[in-house]
C-alpha positions as CSV (number, residue, x, y, z in Angstrom):
1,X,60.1,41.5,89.3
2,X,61.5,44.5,87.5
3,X,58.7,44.7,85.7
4,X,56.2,45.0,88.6
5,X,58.6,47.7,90.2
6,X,58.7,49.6,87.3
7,X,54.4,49.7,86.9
8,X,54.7,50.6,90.3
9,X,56.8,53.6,89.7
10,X,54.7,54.8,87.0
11,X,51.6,54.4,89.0
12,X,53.6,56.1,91.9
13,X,54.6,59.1,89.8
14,X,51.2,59.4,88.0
15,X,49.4,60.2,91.2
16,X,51.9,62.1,92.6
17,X,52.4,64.5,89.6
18,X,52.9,67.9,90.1
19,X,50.5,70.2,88.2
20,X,52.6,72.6,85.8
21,X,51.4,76.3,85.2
22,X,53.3,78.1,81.7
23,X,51.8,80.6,79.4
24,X,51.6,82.1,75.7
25,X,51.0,85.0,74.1
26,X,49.1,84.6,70.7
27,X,50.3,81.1,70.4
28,X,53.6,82.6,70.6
29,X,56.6,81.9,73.4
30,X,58.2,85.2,73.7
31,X,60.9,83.7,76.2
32,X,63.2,80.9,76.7
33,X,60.7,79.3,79.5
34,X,57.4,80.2,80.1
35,X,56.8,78.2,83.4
36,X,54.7,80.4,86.0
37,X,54.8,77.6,88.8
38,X,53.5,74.4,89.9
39,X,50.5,75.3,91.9
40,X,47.2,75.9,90.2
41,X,45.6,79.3,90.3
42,X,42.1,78.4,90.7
43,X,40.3,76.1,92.7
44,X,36.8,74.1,92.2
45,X,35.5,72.3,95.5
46,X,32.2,70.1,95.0
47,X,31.1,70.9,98.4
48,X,31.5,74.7,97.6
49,X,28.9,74.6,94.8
50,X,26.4,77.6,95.1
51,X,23.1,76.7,94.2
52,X,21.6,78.5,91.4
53,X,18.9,80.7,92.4
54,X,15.9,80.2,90.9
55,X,15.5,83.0,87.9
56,X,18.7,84.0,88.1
57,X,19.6,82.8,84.5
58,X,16.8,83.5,82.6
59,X,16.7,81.4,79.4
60,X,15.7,84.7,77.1
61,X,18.5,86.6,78.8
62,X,21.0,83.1,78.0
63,X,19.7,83.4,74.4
64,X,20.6,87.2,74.3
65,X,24.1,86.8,75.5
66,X,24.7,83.6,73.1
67,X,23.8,86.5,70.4
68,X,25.9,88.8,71.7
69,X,28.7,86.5,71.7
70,X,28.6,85.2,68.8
71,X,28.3,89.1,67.1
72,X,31.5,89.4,69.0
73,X,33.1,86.4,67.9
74,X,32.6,87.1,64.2
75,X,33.6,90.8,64.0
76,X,37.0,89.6,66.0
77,X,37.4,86.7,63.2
78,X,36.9,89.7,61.1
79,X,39.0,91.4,61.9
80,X,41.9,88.5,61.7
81,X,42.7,88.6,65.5
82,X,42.8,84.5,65.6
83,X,45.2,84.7,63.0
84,X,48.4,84.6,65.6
85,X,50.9,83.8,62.9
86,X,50.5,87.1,61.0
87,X,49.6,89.8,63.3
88,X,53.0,88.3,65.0
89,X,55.2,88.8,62.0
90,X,53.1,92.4,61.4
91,X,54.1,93.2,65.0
92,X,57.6,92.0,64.6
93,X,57.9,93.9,61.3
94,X,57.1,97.4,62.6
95,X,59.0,97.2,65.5
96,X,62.5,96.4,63.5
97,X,61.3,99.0,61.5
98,X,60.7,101.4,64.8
99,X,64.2,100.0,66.3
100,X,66.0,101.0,62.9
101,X,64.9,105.0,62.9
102,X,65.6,105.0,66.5
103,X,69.0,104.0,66.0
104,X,69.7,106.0,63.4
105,X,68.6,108.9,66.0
106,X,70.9,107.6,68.1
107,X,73.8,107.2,66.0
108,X,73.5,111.3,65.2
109,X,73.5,111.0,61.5
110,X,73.3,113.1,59.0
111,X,70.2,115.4,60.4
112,X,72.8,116.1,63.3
113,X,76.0,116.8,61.8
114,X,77.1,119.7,60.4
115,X,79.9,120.9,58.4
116,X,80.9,124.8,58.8
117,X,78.5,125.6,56.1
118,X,76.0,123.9,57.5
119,X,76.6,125.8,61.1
120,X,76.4,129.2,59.7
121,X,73.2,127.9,57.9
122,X,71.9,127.0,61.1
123,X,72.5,129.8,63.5
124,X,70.8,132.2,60.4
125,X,67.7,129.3,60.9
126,X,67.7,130.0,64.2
127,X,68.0,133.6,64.4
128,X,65.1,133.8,62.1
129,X,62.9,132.1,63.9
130,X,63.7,133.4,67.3
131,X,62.8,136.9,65.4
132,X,59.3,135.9,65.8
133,X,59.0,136.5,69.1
134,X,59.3,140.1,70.6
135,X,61.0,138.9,73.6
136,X,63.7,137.3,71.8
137,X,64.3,139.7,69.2
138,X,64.8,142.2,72.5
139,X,67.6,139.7,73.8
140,X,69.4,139.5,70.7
141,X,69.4,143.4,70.1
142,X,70.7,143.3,73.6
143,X,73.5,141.1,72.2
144,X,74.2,142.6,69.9
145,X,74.4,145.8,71.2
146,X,76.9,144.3,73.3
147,X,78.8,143.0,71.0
148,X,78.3,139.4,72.2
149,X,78.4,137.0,69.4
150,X,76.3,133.6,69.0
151,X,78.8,131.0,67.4
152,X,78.4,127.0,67.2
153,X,81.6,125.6,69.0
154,X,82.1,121.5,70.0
155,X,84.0,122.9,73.4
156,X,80.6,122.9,75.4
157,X,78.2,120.5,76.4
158,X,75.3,122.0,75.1
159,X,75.2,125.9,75.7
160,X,77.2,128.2,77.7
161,X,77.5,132.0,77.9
162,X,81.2,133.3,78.2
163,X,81.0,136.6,80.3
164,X,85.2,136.9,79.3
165,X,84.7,136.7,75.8
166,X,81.6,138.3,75.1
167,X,80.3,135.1,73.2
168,X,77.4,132.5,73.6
169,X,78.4,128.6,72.7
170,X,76.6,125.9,71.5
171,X,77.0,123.1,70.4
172,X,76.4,122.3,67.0
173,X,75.6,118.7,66.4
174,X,72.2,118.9,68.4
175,X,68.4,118.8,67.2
176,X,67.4,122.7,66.2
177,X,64.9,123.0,69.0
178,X,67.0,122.0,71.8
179,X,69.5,124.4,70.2
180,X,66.6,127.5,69.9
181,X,65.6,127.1,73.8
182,X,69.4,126.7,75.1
183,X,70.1,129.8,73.0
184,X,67.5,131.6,74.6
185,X,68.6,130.3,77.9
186,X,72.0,132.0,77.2
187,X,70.5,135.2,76.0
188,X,68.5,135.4,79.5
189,X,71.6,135.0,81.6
190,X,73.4,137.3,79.2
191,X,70.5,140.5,80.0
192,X,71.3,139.1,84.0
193,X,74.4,140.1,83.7
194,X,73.8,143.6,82.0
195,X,71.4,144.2,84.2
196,X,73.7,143.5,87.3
197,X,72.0,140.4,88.8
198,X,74.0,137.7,87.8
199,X,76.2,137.9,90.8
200,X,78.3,135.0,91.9
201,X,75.5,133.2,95.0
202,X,78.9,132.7,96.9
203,X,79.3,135.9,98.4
204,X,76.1,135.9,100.1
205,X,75.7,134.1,103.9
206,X,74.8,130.3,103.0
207,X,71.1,130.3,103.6
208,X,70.8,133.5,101.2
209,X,73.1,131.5,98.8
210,X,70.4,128.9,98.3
211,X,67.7,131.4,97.4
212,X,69.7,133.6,94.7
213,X,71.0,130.2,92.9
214,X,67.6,129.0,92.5
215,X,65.9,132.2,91.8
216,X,68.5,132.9,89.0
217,X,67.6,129.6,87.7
218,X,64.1,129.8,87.9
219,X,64.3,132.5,85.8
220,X,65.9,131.5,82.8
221,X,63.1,128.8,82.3
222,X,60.6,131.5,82.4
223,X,62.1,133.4,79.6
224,X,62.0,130.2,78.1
225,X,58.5,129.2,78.4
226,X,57.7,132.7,77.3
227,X,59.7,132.3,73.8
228,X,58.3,129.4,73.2
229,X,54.7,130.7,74.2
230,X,55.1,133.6,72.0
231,X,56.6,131.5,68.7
232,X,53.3,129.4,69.2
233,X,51.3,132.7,68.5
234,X,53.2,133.4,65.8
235,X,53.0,130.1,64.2
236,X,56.6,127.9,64.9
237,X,54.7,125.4,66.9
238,X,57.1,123.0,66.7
239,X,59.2,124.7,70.0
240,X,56.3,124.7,72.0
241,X,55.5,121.1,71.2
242,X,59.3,120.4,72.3
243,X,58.8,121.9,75.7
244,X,55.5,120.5,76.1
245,X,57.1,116.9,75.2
246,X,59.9,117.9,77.4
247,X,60.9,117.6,81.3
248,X,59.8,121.4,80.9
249,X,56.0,120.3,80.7
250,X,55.2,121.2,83.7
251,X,56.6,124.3,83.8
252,X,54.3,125.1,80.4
253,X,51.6,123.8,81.5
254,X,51.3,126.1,84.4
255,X,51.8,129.0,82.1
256,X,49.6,128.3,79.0
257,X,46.8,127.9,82.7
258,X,47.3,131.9,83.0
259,X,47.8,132.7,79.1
260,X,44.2,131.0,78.0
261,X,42.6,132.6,81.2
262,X,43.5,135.8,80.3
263,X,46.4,137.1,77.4
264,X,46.8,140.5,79.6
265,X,48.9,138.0,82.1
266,X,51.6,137.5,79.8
267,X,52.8,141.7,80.0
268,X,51.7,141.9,83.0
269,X,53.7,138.8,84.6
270,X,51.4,136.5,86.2
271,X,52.2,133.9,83.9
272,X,55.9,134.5,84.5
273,X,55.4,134.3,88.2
274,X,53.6,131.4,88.1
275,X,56.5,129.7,86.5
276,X,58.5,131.0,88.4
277,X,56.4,129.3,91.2
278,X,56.1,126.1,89.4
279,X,60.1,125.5,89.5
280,X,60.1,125.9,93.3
281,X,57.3,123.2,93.7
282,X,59.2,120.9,91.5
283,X,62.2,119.1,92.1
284,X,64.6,120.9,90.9
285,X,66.1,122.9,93.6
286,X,67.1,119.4,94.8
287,X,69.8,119.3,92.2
288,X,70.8,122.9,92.3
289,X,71.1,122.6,96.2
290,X,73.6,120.1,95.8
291,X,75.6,121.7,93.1
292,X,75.4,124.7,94.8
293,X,76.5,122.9,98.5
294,X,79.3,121.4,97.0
295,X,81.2,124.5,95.2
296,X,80.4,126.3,99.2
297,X,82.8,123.0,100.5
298,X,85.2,123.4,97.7
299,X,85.5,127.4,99.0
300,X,83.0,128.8,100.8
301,X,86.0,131.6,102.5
302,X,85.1,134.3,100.8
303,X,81.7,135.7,101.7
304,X,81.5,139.4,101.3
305,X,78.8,140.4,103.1
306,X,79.7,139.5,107.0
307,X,76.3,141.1,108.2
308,X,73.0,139.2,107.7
309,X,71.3,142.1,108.1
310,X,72.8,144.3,105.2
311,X,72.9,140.5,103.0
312,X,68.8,140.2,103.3
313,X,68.1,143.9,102.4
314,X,70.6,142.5,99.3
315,X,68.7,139.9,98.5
316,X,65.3,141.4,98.7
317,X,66.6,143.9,95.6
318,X,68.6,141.4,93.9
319,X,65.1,139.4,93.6
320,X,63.5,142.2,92.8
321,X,65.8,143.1,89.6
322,X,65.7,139.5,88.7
323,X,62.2,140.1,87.4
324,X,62.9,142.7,85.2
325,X,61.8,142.2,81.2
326,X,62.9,144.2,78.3
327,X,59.3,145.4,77.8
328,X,56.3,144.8,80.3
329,X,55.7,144.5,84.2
330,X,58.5,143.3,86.3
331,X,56.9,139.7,87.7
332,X,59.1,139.4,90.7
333,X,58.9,143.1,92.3
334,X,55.8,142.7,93.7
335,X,56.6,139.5,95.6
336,X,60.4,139.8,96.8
337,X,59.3,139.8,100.5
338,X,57.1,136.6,100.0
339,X,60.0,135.4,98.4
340,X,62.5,136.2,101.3
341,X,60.1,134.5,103.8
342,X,58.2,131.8,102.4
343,X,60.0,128.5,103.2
344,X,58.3,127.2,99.6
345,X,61.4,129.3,97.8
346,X,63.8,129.1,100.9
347,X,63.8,125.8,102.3
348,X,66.2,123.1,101.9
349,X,64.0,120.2,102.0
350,X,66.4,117.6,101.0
351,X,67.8,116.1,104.3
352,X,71.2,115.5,103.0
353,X,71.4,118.8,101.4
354,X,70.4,120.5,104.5
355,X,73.0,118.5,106.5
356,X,75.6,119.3,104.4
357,X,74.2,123.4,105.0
358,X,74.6,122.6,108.7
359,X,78.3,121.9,108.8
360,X,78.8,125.1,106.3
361,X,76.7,127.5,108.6
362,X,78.5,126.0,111.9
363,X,82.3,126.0,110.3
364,X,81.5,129.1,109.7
365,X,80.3,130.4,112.9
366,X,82.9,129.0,114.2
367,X,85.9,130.8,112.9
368,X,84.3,134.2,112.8
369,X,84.1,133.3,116.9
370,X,87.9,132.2,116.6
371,X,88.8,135.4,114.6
372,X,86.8,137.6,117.6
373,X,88.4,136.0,120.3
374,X,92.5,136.6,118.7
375,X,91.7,139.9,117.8
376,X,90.1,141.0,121.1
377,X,93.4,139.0,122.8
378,X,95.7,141.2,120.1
379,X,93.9,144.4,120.8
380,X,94.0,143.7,124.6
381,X,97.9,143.0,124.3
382,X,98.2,146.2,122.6
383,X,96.5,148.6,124.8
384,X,99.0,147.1,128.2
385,X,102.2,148.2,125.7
386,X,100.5,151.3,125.2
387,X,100.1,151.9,128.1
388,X,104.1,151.1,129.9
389,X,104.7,153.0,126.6
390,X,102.9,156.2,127.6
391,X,103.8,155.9,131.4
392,X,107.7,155.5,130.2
393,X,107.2,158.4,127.7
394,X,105.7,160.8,130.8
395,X,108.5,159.9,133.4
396,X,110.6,161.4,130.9
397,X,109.1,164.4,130.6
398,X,109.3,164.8,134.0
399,X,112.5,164.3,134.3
400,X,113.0,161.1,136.0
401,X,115.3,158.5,134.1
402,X,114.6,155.0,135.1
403,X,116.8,152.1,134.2
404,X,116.1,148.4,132.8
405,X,115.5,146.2,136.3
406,X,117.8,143.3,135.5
407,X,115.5,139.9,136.0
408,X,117.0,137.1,137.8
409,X,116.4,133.8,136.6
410,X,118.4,131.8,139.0
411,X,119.3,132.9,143.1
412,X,122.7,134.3,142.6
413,X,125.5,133.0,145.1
414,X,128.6,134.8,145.1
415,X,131.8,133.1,145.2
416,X,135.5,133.7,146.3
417,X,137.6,134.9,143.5
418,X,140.2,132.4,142.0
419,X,143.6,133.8,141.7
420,X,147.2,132.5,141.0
421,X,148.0,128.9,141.0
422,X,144.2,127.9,141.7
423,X,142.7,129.2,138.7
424,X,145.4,128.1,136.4
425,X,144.5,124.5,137.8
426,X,140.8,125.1,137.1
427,X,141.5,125.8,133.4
428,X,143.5,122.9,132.8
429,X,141.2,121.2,134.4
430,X,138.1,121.6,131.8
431,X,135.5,123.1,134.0
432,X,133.4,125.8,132.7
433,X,134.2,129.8,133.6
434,X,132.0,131.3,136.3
435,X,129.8,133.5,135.9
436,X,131.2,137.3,136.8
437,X,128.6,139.5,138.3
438,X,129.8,142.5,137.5
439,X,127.3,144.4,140.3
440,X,130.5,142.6,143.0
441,X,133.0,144.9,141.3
442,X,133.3,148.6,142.0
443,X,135.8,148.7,138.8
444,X,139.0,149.1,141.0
């Protein structure tokens, strides 16, 4: 009996078995379980056989292709693609061996840390090289002239220009061409500031805000394409092949379009301007929106220009001076009204950036409206004592003297006076003292 139920179960579970679908790679399991699933990815119905059309498989043609194959076959055999085992173990090598300098990378060893020596060294490798380039060597003189001094410090990030101090920080433990284009990143912002244009966005009206803090950041990374353009010419290719290898590829790309078209656009600022136009179109004003958005919530009290007239006439020339170079056309004169108006440059096209815009603009409007309506009620107060003030001051002069009207609160109700062995009782008794009005006495 058991042995009939158990062939039956067998027989059950043989027809009944579910087809399972796994995979390999090179007649390797990468994973713990290949398993795809238990449905078969193709299907092959008798009744849906196409009948061959007659001389659609010629047999010279079959005979070609069985050539063909077999060419095939024996140039991959050649090439020892069947032999899974080793090109595995070559695969697996070089990776380790990829995985290994990457970690080392990571790790910063010994390429990134420096000893004071070794910073001093660096900064002279980096001045020297950034001498190549006339634009550069015009922002150091600038520096220098200045008295601002390039020093390696662990304090920052990566590079930041103290306007206090007079100095330019950076960090030391970095790969030299990051350090070389955040250096001349600093020593853009640093000719901003001595040429007056690198004024705080704040104390603009919020929508002109926007604009200056991403036109003053679009144009450090023009600078910095330009370097970098200009060291390419005069052979240090490696920076170039940084920022082209960088997030900054776009940005390059759209200049070196202008600069094989025609050298002349480099002096004359067409290149500049068109990365300048380039960092608009990207998204980066996303990011400088939001940074900018959030220092307006943290205080956004102290705008200085009230008008938004006299603040766009501002704006307009502090674009224009933005543009400026040490040597060559100013890129950005010539466009400062596009600039103004185009809603490419002045647009917050980020919907929670914008929102966040709203409530600044509103809060804003609103307690200017507050401030309007206390000092009109303040002025208005004024002007009435002014006037009692002036009408007192003339009846005087006149010669008429008018006394204080006494305001009564309450209706007055005069009372008998309390003499002798009344008012003696009253006293004892605890009850409050009347109220004299001394109008009822003639003073006798």
């Amino acid at each position: 009996m058991s042995d009939s139920y158990e062939e039956f179960c067998n027989t059950h579970m043989i027809q009944h078995r579910v087809c399972g679908v796994a995979y390999t790679i090179d007649d390797y399991q990468p994973v713990i379980c290949t398993y795809i699933g238990d449905q078969p990815l193709y299907y092959f119905d008798e009744e849906e056989i196409i009948e061959e059309e007659e001389g659609l498989f010629d047999p010279e043609e079959l005979g070609m292709l069985a050539h063909e194959i077999q060419v095939l076959k024996e140039n991959l055999l050649g090439e020892g693609y069947d032999t899974s085992t080793t090109y595995v173990e070559e695969k697996t090598m070089r990776a380790f061996l990829e995985f290994s300098q990457n970690m080392e990378d990571l790790s910063l060893g010994n390429n990134f840390y420096l000893n004071s020596q070794d910073q001093k060294e660096r900064l002279n490798d980096i001045k020297s090289i950034l001498l190549e380039s006339r634009l550069a060597s015009a922002y150091i003189n600038t520096a220098e002239k200045y008295g601002v001094e390039i020093m390696m410090s662990e304090q920052v990030e990566k590079a930041f220009y103290d306007r206090r101090s007079g100095r330019i920080l950076l960090y030391p433990h970095m790969d030299i061409m990051d350090q070389i284009l955040l250096i001349v990143r600093e020593l853009r912002r640093h000719w901003q500031h001595r040429q007056g244009v690198l004024i705080n966005p704040l104390t603009f009206i919020p929508e002109h805000a926007i604009l200056i803090n991403r036109a003053q950041e679009a144009d450090l990374y023009v600078s910095v394409i330009r370097i970098a353009w200009e060291l390419q010419l005069a052979g240090k290719k490696d920076v170039w092949e940084r920022v082209e290898n960088s997030p900054l590829s776009d940005l390059a790309r759209a200049y070196a379009r202008e600069a094989f078209l025609d050298f002349r656009t480099i002096n004359n600022g067409v290149a500049s301007a068109s990365v300048f136009e380039a960092w608009f179109l990207s998204e980066r004003c996303r990011q400088k929106d939001k940074n900018i958005i959030q220092e307006m919530l943290a205080d956004h009290n102290g705008y200085v220009f009230e008008n938004d007239q006299s603040s766009h006439s501002v704006t307009s020339a502090l674009i224009s001076a933005l543009g400026e170079m040490p040597f060559g056309k100013n890129y950005l004169s010539a466009h400062a009204h596009i600039i103004m108006d185009d809603p490419i440059f002045a647009e917050v096209r980020d919907r929670s950036n914008a929102n966040f815009l709203w409530f600044i603009k509103f809060e804003r409007t609103f307690k200017e409206a507050e401030q309007e309506l206390q000092l009109d009620s303040d002025l208005s107060t004024h002007d009435v004592r002014h006037d009692l003030y002036n009408q007192n001051s003339q009846d005087q002069n006149n010669g008429i003297t008018k006394t204080a009207d006494i305001i009564q609160l309450f209706e007055y109700k005069p009372q008998k006076r309390i003499t002798g062995k009344d008012s003696k009782t009253k006293r004892q008794s605890g009850q409050s003292a009347d109220v004299i009005d001394f109008r009822c006495w003639s003073g006798k």
